[in-house]
C-alpha positions in Angstrom: -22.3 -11.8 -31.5 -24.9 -9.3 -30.6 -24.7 -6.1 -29.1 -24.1 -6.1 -25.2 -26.7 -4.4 -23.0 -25.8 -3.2 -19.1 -28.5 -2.1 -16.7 -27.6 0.6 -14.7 -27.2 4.4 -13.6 -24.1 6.5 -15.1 -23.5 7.8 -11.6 -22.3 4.1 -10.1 -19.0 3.2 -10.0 -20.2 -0.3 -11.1 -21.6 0.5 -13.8 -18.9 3.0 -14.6 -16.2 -0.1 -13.8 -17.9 -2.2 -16.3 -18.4 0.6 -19.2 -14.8 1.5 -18.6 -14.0 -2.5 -19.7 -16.7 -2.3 -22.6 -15.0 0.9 -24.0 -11.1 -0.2 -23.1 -11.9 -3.9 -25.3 -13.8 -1.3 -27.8 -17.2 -3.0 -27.6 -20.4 -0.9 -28.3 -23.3 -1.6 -25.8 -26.3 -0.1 -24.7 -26.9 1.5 -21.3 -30.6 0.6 -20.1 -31.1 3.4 -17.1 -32.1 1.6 -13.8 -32.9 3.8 -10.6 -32.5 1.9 -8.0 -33.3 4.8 -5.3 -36.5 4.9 -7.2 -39.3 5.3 -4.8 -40.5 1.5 -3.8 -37.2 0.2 -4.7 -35.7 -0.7 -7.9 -38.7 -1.7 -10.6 -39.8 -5.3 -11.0 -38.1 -6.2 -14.3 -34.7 -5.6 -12.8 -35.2 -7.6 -9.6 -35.8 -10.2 -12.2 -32.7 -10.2 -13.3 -31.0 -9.1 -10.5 -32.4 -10.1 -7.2 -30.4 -8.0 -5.0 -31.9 -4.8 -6.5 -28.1 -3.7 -7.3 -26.5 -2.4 -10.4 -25.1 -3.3 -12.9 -26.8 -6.2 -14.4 -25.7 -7.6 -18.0 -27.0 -9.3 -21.0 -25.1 -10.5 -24.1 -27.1 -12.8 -26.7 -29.0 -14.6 -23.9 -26.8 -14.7 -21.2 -27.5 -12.9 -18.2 -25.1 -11.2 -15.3 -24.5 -9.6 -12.4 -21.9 -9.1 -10.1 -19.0 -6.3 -11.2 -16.2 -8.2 -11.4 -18.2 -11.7 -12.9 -19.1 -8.9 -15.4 -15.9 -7.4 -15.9 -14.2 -10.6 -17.0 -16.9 -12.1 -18.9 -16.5 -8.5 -21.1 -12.5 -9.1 -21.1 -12.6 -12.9 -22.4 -15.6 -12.6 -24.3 -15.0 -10.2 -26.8 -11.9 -9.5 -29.0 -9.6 -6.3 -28.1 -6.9 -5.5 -25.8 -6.6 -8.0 -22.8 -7.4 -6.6 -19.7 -6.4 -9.7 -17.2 -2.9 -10.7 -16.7 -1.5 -14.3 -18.4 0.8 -14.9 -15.4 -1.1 -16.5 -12.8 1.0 -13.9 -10.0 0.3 -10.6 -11.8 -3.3 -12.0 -12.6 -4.0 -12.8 -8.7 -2.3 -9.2 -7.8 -5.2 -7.6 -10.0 -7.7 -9.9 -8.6 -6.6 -8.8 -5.3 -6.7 -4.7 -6.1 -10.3 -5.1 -7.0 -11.1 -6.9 -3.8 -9.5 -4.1 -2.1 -11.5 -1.7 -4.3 -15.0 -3.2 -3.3 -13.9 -4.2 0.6 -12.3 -0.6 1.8 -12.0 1.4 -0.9 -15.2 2.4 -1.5 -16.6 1.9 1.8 -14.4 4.5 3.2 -13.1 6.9 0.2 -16.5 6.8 -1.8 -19.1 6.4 1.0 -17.3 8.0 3.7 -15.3 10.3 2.8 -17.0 11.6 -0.5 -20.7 10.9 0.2 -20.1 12.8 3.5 -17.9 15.5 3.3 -19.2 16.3 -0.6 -22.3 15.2 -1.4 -24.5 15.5 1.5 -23.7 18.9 2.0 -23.9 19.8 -1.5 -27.5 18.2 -0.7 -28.2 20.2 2.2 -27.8 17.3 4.6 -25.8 16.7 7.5 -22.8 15.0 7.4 -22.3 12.0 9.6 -18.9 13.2 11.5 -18.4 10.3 13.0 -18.0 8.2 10.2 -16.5 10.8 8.2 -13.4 11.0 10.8 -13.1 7.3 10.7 -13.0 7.2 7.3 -10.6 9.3 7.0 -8.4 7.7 9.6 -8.7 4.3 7.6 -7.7 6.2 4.3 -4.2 6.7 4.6 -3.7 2.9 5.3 -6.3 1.9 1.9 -4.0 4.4 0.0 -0.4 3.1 1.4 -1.6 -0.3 0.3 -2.3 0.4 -3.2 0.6 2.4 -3.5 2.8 -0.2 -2.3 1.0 -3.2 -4.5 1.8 -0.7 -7.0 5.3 -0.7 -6.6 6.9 0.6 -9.1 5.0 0.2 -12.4 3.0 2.0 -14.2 -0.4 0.6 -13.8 -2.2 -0.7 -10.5 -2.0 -4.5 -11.6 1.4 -4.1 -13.9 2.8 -3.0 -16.7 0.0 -3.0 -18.8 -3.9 -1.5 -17.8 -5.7 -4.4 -16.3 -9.1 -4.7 -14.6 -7.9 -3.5 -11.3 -7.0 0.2 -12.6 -10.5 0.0 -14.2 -12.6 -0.9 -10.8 -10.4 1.8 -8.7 -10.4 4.7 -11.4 -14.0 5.4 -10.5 -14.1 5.3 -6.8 -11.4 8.0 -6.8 -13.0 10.0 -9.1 -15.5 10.7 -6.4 -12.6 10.7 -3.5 -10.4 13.1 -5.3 -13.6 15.6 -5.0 -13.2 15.6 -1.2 -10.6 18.4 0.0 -8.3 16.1 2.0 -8.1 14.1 -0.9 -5.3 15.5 -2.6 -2.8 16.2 0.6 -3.0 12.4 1.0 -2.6 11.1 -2.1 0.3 13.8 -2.4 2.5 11.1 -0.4 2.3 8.7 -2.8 4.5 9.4 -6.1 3.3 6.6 -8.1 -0.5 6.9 -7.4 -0.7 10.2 -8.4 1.1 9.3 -11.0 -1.1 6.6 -11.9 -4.1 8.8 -11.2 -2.6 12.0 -14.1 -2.2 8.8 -16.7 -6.2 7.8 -16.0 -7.3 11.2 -16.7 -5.9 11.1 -19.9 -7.3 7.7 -21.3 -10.4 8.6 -23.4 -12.2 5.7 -21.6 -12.2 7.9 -18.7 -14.0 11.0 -20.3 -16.4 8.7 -22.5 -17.7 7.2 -19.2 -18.3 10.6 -17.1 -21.5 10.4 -15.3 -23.8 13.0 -16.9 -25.8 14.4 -13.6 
């Protein structure tokens, strides 16, 4: 099979979510930069193959994709290397069900409302909206609780084993662990921080870091 190509900016969690599968199944790709906050929008060529004007988009001899998590498990069952999806159809749907957490409230509220306002529009020189930050960060503590408690007891988000759903959320709370009430809330929960220490160490992690 050919060489894998994703369309996309180093800085989205997406994009960072699918790399972190490409690099985890040990695949070598190429990253094709897209801005999509490019003045006039994102360029032609990529609305052509995504019609949203969102990132990432995929190719792989022919095949095109978009979509995250279509993208994600095309990448785990298409190429050879560690599985990254549960066989047992309970643990499986646990995992399926982090990563629609992930994309419905986590990063809604810990990416866009707590770290794009309390970190990067100041660093930006732009006012914070305070009125979504403080409801995002009373909806945090009940996004956290819930991952913690899917969690349980394991070692991984989805298991015993790194699956998919460690590799959507790893990248959303790499921007929300940035934002200074970050840390006193995930300081409740044992096995997320946990969790969080053994992500940091996975090479994936530091392979993937945005550049900017």
């Amino acid at each position: 099979m050919g060489k894998p190509v994703l369309f996309g900016a180093d800085y989205s969690v997406y994009v960072r979510a699918a790399r972190l599968a490409l690099y985890e199944k040990g695949v070598a790709y190429d990253l094709v930069p897209v801005d999509v906050f490019a003045e006039g929008g994102p360029p032609p060529s990529h609305l052509a193959r995504q019609p949203f004007g969102r990132i990432p988009a995929f190719a792989h001899d022919g095949f095109e994709l978009y979509e995250t998590g279509a993208i994600t498990r095309y990448i785990d069952e298409a190429f050879e290397g560690p599985s990254l999806q549960p066989a047992d159809p309970q643990t499986r749907a646990r995992v399926n069900q982090i990563i629609s957490i992930a994309d419905g409230y986590v990063y809604p509220v810990l990416v866009w409302g707590i770290y794009v306002e309390q970190v990067s529009k100041p660093a930006r020189g732009e006012p914070s909206d305070e009125t979504r930050l403080a409801a995002s960060l009373s909806k945090a503590p009940v996004i956290l609780k819930a991952l913690a408690d899917l969690m349980g007891d394991g070692l991984w988000l989805g298991g015993p084993a790194l699956t998919l759903a460690d590799l959507h959320v790893a990248p959303m709370f790499d921007y929300f662990v940035k934002a200074p009430q970050s840390l006193p809330m995930l300081g409740g929960h044992v096995n997320l921080t946990g969790w969080w220490s053994r992500m940091l160490e996975r090479e994936s992690m530091w392979q993937t870091q945005p550049v900017g």
